[in-house]
N, CA, C and O atoms as a CHARMM CRD file, in Angstrom:
* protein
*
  348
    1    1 UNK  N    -14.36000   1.90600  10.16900 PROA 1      0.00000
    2    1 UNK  CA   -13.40200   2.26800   9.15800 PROA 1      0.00000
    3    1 UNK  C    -12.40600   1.13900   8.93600 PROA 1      0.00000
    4    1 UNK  O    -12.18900   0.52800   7.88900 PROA 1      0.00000
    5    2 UNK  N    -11.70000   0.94500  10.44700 PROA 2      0.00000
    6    2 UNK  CA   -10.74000   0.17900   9.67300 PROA 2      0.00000
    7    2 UNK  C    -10.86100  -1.70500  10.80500 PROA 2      0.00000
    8    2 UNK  O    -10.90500  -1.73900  12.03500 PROA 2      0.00000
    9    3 UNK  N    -10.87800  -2.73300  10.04500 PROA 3      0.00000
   10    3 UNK  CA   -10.98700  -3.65400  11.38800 PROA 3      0.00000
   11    3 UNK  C    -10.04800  -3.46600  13.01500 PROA 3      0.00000
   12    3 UNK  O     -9.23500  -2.68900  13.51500 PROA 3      0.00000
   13    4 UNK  N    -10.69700  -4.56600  13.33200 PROA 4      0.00000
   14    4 UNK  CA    -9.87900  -3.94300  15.08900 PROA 4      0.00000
   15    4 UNK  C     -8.25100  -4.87100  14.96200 PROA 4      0.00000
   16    4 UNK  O     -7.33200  -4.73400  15.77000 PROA 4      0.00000
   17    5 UNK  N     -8.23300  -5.67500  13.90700 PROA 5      0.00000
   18    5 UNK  CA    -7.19100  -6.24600  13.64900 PROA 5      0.00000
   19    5 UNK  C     -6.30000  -5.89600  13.04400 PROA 5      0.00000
   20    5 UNK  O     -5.26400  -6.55200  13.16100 PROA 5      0.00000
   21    6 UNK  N     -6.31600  -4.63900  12.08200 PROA 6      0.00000
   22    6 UNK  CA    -5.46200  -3.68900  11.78100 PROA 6      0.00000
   23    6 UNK  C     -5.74300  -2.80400  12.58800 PROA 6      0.00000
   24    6 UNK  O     -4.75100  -2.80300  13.31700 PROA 6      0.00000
   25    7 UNK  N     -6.48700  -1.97000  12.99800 PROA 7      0.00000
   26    7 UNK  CA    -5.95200  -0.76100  14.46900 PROA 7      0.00000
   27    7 UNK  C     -4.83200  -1.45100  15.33300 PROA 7      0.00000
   28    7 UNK  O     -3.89200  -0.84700  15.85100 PROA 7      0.00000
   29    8 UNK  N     -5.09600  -2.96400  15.42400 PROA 8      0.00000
   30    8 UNK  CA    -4.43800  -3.11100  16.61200 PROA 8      0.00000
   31    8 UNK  C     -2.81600  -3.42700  16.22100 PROA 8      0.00000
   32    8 UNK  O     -1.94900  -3.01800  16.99300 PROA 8      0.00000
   33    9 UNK  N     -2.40200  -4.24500  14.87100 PROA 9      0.00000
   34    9 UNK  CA    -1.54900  -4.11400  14.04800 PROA 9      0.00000
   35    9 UNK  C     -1.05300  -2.61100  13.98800 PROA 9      0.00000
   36    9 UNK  O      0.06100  -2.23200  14.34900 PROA 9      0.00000
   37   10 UNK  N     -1.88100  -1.96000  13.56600 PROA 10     0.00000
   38   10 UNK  CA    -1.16100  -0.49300  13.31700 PROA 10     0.00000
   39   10 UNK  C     -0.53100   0.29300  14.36100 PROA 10     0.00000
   40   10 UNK  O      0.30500   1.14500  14.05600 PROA 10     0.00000
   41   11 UNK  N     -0.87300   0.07200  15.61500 PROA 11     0.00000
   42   11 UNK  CA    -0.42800   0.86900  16.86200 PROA 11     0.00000
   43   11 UNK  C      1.15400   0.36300  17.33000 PROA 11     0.00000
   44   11 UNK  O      1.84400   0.88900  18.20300 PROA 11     0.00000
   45   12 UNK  N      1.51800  -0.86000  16.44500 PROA 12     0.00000
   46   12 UNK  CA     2.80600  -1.62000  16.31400 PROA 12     0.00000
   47   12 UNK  C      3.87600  -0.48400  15.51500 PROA 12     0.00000
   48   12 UNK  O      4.92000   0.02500  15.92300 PROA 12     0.00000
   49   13 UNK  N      3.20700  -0.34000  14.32300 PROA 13     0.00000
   50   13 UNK  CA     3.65500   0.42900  13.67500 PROA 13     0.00000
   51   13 UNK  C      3.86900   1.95200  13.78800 PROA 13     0.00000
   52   13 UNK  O      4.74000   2.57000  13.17500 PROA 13     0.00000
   53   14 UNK  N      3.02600   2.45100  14.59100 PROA 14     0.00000
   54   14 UNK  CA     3.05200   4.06800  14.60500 PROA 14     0.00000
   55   14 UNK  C      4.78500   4.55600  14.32600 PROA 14     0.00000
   56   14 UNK  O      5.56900   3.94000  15.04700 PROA 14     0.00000
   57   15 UNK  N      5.36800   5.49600  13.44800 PROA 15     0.00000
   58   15 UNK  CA     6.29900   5.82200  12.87900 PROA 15     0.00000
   59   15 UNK  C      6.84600   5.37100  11.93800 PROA 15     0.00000
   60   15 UNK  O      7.69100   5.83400  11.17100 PROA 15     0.00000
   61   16 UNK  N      6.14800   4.07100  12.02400 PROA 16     0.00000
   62   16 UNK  CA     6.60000   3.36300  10.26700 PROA 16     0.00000
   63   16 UNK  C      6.05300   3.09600   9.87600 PROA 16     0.00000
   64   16 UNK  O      6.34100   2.03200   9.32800 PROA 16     0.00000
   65   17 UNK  N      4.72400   3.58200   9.63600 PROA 17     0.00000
   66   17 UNK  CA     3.39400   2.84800   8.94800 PROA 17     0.00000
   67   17 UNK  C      3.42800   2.57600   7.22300 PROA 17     0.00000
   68   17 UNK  O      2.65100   2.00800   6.45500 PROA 17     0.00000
   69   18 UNK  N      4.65900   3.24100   7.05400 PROA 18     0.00000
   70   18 UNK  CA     5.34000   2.57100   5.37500 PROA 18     0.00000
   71   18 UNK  C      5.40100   1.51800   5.35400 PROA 18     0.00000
   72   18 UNK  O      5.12500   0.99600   4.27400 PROA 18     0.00000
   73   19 UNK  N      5.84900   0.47500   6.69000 PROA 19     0.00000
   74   19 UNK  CA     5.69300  -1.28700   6.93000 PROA 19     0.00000
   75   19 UNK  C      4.66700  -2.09600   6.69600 PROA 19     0.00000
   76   19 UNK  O      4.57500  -3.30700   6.49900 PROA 19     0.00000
   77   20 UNK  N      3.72300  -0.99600   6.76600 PROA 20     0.00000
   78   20 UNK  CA     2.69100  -2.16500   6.70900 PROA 20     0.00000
   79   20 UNK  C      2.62100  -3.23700   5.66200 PROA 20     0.00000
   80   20 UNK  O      3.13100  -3.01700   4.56300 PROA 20     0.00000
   81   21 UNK  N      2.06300  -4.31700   5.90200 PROA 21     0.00000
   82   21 UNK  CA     1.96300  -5.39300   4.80000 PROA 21     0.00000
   83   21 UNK  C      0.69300  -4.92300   3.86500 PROA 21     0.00000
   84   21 UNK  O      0.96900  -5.06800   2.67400 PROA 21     0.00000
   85   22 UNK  N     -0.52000  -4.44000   4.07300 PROA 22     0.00000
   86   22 UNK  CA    -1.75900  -4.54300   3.95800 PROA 22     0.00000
   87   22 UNK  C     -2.53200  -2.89900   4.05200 PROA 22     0.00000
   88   22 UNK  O     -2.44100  -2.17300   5.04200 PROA 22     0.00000
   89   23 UNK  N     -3.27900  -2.55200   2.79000 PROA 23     0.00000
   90   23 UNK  CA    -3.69600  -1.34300   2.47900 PROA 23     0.00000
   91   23 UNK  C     -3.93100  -0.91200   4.20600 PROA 23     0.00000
   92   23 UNK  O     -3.20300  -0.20000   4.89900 PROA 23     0.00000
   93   24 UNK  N     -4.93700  -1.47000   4.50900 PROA 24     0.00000
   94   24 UNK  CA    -6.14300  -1.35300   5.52300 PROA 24     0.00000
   95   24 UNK  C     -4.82300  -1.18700   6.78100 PROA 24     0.00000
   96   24 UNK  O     -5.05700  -0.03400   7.14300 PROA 24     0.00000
   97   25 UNK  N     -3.98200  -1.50700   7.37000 PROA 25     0.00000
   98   25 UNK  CA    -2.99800  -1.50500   8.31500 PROA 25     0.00000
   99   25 UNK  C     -2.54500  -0.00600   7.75600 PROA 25     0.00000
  100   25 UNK  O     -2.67000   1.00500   8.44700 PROA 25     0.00000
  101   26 UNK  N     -2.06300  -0.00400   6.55900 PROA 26     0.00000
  102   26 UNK  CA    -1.39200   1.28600   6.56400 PROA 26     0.00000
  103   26 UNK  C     -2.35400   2.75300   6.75900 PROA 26     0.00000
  104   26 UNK  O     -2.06800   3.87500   7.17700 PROA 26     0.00000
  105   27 UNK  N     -3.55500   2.16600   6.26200 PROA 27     0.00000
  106   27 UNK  CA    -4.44300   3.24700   6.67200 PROA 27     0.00000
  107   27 UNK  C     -4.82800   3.37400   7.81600 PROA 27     0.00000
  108   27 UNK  O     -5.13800   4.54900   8.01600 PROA 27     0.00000
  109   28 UNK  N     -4.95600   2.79700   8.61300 PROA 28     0.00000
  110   28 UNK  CA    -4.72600   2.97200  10.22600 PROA 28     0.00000
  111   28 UNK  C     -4.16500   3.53200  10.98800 PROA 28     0.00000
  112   28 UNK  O     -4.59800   4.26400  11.87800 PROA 28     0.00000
  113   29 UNK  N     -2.21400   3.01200  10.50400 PROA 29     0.00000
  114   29 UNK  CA    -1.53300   3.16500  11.38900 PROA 29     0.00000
  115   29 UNK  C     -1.32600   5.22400  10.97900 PROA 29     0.00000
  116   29 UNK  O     -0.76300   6.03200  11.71800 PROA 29     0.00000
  117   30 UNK  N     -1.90400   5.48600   9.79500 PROA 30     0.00000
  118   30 UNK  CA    -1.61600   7.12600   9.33800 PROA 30     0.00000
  119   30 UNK  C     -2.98100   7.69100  10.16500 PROA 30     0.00000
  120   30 UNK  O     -3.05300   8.72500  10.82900 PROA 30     0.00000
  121   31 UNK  N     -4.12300   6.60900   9.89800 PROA 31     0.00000
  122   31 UNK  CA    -4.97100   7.64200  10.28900 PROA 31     0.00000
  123   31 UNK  C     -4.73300   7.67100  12.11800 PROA 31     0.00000
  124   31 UNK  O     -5.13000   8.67100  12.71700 PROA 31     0.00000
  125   32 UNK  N     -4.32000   6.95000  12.61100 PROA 32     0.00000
  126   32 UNK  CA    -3.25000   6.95500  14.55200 PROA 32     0.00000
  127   32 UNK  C     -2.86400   8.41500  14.44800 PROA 32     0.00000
  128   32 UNK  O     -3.38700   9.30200  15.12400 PROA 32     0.00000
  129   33 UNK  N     -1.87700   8.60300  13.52000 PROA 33     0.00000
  130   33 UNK  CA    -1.25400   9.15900  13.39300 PROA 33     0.00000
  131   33 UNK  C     -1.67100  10.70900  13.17400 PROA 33     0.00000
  132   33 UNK  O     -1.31200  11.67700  13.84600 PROA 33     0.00000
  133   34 UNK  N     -2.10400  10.69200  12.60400 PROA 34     0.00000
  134   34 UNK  CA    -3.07100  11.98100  12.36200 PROA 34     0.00000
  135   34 UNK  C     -3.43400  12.20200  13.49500 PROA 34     0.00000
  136   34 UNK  O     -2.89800  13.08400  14.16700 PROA 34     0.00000
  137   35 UNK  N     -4.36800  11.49000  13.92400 PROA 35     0.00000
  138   35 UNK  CA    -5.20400  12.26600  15.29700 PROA 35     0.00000
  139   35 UNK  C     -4.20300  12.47300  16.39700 PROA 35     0.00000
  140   35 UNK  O     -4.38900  13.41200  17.17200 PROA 35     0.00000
  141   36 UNK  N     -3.13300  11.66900  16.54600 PROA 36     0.00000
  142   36 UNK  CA    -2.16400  11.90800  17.78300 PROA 36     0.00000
  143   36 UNK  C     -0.91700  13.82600  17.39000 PROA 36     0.00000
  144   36 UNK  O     -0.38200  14.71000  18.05900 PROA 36     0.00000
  145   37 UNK  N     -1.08700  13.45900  15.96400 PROA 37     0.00000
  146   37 UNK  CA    -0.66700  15.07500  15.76200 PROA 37     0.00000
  147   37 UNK  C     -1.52500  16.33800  16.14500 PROA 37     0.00000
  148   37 UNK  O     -1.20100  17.33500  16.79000 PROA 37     0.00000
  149   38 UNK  N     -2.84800  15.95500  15.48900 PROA 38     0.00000
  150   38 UNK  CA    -3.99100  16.89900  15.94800 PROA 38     0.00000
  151   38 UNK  C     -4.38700  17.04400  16.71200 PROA 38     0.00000
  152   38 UNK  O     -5.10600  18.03900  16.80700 PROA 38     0.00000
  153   39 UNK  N     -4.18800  16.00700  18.02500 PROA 39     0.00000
  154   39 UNK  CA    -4.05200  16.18700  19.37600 PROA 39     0.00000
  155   39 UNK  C     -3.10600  17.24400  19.97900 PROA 39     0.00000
  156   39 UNK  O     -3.31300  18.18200  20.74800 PROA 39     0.00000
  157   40 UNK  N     -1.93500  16.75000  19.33900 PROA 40     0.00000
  158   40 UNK  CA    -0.76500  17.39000  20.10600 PROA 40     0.00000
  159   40 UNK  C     -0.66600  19.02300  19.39700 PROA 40     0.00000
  160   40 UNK  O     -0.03500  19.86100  20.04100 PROA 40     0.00000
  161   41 UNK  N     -1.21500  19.37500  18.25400 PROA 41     0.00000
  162   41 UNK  CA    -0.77800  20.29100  17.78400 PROA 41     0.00000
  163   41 UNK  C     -2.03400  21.59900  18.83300 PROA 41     0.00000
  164   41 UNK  O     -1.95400  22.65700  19.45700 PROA 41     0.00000
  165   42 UNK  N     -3.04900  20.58700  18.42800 PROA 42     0.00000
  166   42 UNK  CA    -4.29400  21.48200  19.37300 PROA 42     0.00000
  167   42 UNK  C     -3.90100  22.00600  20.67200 PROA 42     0.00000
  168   42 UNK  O     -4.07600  23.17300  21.02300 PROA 42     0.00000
  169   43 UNK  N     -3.15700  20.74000  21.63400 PROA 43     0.00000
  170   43 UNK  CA    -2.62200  21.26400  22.77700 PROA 43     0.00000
  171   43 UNK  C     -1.82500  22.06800  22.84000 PROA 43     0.00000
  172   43 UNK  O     -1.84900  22.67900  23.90800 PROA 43     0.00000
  173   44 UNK  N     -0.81300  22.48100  21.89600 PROA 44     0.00000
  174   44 UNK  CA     0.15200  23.31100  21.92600 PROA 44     0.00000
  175   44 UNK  C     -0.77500  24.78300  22.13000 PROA 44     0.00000
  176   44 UNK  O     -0.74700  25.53600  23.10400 PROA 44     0.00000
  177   45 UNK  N     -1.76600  24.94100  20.60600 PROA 45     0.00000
  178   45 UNK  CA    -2.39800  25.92900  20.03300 PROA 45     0.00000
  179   45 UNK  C     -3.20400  26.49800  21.68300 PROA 45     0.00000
  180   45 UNK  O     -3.20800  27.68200  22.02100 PROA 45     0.00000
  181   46 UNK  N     -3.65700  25.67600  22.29500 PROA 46     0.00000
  182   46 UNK  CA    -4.32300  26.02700  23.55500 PROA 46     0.00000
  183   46 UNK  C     -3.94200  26.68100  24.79800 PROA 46     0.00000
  184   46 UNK  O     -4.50100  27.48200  25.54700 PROA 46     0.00000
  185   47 UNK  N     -2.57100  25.96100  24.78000 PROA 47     0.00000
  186   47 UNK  CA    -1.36000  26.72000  25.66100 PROA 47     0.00000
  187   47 UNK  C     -0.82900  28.23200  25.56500 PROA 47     0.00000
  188   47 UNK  O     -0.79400  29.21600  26.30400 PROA 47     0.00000
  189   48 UNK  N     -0.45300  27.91000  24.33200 PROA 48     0.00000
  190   48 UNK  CA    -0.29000  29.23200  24.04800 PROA 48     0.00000
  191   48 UNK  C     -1.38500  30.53200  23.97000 PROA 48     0.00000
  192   48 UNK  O     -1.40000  31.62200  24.54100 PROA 48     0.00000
  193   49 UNK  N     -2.18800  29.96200  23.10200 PROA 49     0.00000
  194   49 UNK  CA    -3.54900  30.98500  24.02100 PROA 49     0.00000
  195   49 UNK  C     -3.31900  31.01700  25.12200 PROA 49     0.00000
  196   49 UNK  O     -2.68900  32.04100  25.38500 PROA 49     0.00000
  197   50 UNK  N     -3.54200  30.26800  26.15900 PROA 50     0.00000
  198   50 UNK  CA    -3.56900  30.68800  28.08500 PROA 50     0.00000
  199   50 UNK  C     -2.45800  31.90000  28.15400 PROA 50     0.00000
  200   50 UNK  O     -2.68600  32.86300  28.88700 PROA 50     0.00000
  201   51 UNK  N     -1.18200  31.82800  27.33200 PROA 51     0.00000
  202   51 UNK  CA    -0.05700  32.55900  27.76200 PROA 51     0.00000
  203   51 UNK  C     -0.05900  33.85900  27.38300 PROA 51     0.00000
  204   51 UNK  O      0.64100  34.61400  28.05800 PROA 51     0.00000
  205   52 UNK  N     -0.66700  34.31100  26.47500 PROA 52     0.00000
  206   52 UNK  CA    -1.64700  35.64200  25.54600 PROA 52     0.00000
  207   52 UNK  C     -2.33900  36.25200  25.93800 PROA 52     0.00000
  208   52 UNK  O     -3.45500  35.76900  26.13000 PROA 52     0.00000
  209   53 UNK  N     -2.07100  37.78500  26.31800 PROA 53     0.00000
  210   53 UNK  CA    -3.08500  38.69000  27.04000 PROA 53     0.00000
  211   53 UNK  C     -4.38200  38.56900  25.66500 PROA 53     0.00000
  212   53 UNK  O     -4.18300  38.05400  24.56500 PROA 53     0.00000
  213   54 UNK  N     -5.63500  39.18100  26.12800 PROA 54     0.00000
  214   54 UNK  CA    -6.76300  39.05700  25.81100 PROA 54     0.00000
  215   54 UNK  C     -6.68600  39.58700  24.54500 PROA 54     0.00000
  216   54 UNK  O     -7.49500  39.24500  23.68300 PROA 54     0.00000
  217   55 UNK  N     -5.91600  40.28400  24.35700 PROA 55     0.00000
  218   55 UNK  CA    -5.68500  41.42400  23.40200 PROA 55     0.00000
  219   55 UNK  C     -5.09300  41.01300  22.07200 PROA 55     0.00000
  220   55 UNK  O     -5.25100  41.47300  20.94100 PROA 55     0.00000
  221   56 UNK  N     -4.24100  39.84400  22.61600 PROA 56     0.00000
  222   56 UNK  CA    -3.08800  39.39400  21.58500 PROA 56     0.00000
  223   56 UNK  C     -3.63600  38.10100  20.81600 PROA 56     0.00000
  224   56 UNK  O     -3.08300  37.64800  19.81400 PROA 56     0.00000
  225   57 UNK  N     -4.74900  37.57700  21.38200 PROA 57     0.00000
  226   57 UNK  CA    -5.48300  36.38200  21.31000 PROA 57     0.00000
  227   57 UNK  C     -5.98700  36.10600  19.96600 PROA 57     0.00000
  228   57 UNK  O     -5.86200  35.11100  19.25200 PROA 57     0.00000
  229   58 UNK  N     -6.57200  37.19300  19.79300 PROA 58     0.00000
  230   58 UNK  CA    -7.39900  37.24900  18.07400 PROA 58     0.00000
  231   58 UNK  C     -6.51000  37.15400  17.21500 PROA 58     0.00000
  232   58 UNK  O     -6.59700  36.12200  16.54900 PROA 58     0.00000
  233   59 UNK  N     -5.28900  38.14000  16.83700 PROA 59     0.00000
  234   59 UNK  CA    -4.90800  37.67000  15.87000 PROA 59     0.00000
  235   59 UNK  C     -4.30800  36.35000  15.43300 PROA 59     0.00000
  236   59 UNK  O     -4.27300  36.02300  14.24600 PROA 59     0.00000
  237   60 UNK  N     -3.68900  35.36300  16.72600 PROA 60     0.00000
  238   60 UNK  CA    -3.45600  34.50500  16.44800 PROA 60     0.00000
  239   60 UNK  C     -4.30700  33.43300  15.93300 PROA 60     0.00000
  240   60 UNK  O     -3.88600  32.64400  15.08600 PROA 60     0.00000
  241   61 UNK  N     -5.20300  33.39100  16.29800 PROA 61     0.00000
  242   61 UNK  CA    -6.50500  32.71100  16.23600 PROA 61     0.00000
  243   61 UNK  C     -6.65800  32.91300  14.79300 PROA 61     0.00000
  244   61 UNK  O     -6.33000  32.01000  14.02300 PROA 61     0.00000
  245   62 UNK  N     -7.12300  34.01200  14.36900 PROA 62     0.00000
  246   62 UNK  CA    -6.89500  34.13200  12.55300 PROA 62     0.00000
  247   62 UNK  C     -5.91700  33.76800  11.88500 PROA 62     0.00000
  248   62 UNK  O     -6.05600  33.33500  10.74200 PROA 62     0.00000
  249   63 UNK  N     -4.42000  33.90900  12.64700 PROA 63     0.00000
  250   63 UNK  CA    -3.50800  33.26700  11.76100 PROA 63     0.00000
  251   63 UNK  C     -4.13000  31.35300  11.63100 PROA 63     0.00000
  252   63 UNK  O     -4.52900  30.78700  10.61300 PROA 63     0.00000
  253   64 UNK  N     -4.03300  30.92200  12.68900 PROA 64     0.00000
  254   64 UNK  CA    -4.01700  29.42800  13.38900 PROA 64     0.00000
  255   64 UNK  C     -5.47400  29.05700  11.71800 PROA 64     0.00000
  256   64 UNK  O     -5.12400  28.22300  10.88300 PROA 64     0.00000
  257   65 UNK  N     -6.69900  29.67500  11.55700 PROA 65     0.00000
  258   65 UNK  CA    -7.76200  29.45100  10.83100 PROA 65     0.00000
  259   65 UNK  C     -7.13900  29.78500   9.35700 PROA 65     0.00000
  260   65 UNK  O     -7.80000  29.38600   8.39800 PROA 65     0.00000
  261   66 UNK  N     -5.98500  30.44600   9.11200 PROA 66     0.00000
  262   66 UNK  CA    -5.66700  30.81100   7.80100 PROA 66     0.00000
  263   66 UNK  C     -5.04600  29.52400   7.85100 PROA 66     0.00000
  264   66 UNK  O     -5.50400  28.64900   7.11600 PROA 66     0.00000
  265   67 UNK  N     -4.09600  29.27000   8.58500 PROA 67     0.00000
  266   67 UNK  CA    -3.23000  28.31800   8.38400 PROA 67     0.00000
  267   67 UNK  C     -3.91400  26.62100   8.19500 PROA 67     0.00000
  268   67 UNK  O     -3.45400  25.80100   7.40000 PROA 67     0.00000
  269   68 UNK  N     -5.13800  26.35900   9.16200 PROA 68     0.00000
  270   68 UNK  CA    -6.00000  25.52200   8.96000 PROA 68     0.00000
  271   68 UNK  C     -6.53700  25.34000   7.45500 PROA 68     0.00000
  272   68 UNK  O     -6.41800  24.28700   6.82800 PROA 68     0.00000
  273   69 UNK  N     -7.09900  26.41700   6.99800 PROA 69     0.00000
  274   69 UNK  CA    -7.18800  26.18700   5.52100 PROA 69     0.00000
  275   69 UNK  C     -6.82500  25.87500   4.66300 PROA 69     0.00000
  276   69 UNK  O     -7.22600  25.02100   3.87200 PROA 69     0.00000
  277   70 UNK  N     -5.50100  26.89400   4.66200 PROA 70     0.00000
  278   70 UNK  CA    -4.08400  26.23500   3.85400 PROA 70     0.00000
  279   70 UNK  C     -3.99500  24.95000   3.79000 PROA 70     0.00000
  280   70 UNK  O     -4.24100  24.28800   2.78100 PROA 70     0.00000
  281   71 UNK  N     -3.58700  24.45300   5.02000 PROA 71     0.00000
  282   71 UNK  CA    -3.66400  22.98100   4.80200 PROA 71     0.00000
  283   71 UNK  C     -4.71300  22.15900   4.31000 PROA 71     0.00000
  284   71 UNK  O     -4.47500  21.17100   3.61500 PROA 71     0.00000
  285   72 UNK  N     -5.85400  22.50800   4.62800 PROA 72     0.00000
  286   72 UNK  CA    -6.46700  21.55700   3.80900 PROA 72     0.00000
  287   72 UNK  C     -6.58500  21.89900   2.17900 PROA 72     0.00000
  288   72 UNK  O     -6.22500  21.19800   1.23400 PROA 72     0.00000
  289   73 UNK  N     -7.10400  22.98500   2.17500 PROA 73     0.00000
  290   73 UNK  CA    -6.56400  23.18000   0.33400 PROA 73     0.00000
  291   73 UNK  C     -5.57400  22.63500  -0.13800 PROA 73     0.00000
  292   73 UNK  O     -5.62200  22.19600  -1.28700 PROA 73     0.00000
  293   74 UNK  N     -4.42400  22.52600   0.63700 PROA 74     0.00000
  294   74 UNK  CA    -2.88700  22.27800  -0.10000 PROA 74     0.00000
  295   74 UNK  C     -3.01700  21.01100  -0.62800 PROA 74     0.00000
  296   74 UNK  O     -2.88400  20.57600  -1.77200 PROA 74     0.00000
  297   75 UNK  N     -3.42600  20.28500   0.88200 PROA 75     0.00000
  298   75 UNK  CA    -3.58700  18.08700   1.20900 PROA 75     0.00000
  299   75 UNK  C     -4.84100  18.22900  -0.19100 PROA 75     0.00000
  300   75 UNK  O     -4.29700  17.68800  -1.15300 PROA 75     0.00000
  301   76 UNK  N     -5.71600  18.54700  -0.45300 PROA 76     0.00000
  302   76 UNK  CA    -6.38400  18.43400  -1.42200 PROA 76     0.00000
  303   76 UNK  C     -5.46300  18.80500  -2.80000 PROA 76     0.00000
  304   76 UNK  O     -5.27300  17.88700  -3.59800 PROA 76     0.00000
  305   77 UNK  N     -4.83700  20.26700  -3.11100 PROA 77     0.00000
  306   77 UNK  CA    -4.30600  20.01600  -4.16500 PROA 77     0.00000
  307   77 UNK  C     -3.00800  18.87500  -4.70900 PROA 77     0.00000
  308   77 UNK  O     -2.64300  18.44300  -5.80200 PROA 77     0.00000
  309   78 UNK  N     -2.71400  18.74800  -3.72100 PROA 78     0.00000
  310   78 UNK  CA    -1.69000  17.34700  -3.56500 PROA 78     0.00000
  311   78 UNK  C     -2.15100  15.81000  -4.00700 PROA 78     0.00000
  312   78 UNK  O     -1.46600  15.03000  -4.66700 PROA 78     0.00000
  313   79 UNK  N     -2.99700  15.65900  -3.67100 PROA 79     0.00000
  314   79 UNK  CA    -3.85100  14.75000  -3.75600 PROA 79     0.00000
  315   79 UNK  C     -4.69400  14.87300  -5.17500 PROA 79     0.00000
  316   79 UNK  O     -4.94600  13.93000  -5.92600 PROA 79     0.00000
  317   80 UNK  N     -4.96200  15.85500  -5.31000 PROA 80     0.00000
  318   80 UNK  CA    -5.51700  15.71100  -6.77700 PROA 80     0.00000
  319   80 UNK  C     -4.32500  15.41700  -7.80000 PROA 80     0.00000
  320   80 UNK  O     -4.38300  14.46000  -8.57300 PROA 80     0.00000
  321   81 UNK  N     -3.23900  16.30000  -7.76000 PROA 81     0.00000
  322   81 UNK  CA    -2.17000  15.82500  -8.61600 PROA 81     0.00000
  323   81 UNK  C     -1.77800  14.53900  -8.61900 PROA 81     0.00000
  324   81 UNK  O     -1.49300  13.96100  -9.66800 PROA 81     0.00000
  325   82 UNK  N     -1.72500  13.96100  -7.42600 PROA 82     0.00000
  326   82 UNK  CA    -1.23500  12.72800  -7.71200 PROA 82     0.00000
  327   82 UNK  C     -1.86100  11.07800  -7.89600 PROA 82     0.00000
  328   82 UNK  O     -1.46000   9.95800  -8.21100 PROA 82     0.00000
  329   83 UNK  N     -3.19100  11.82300  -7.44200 PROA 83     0.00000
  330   83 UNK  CA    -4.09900  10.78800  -8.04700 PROA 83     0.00000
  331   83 UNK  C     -5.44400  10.90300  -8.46900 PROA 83     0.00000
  332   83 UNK  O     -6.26200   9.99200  -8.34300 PROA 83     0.00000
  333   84 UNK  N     -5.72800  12.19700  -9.05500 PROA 84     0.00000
  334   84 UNK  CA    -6.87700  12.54500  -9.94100 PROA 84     0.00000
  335   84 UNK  C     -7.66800  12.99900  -9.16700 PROA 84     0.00000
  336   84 UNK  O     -7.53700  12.95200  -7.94300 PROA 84     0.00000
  337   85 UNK  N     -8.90900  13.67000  -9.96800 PROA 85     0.00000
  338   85 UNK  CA   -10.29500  14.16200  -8.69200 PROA 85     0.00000
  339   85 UNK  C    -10.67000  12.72300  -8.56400 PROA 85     0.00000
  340   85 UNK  O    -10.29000  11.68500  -9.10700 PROA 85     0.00000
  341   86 UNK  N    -11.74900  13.10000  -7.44800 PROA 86     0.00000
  342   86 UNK  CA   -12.26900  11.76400  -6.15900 PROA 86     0.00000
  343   86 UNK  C    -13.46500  11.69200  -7.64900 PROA 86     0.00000
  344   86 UNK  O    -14.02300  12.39900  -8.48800 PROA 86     0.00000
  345   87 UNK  N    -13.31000  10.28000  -7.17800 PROA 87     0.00000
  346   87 UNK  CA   -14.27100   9.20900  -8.22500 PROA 87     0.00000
  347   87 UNK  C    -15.79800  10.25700  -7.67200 PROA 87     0.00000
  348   87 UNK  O    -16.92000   9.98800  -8.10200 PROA 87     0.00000
């Protein structure tokens, strides 16, 4: 995806990846970024399951998959507004 010379540039940047000089850096240092959220958000989501009798488990789980959707529908309708459907 992205060279090892911007990954490695971009890990400079993580929190300001608005700095970057160069498309390919900034897409890096977001796509870092991303996965270190989706890391951390997963771990949360996991924890809290452990802390949830058996009982209480499901519905969250459906909320957590509604809410998964949402977001991606949303990041898609966002994205279409602001820069057209995908070529």
């Amino acid at each position: 995806m992205n060279a090892p010379e911007a990954r490695e540039e971009a890990h400079k940047l993580l929190g300001y990846c608005g700095g970057a000089e160069t498309q390919d850096v900034m897409n890096a240092c977001y796509s870092i970024e991303f996965k270190n959220s989706e890391e951390q958000l997963n771990s949360t989501y996991q924890a809290t399951l452990k802390r949830l009798d058996q009982d209480d488990r499901e519905p969250v789980r459906v909320a957590q998959r509604a809410w998964l959707r949402y977001r991606e529908l949303h990041c898609q309708a966002v994205g279409f507004l602001q820069v057209g459907p995908e070529a």
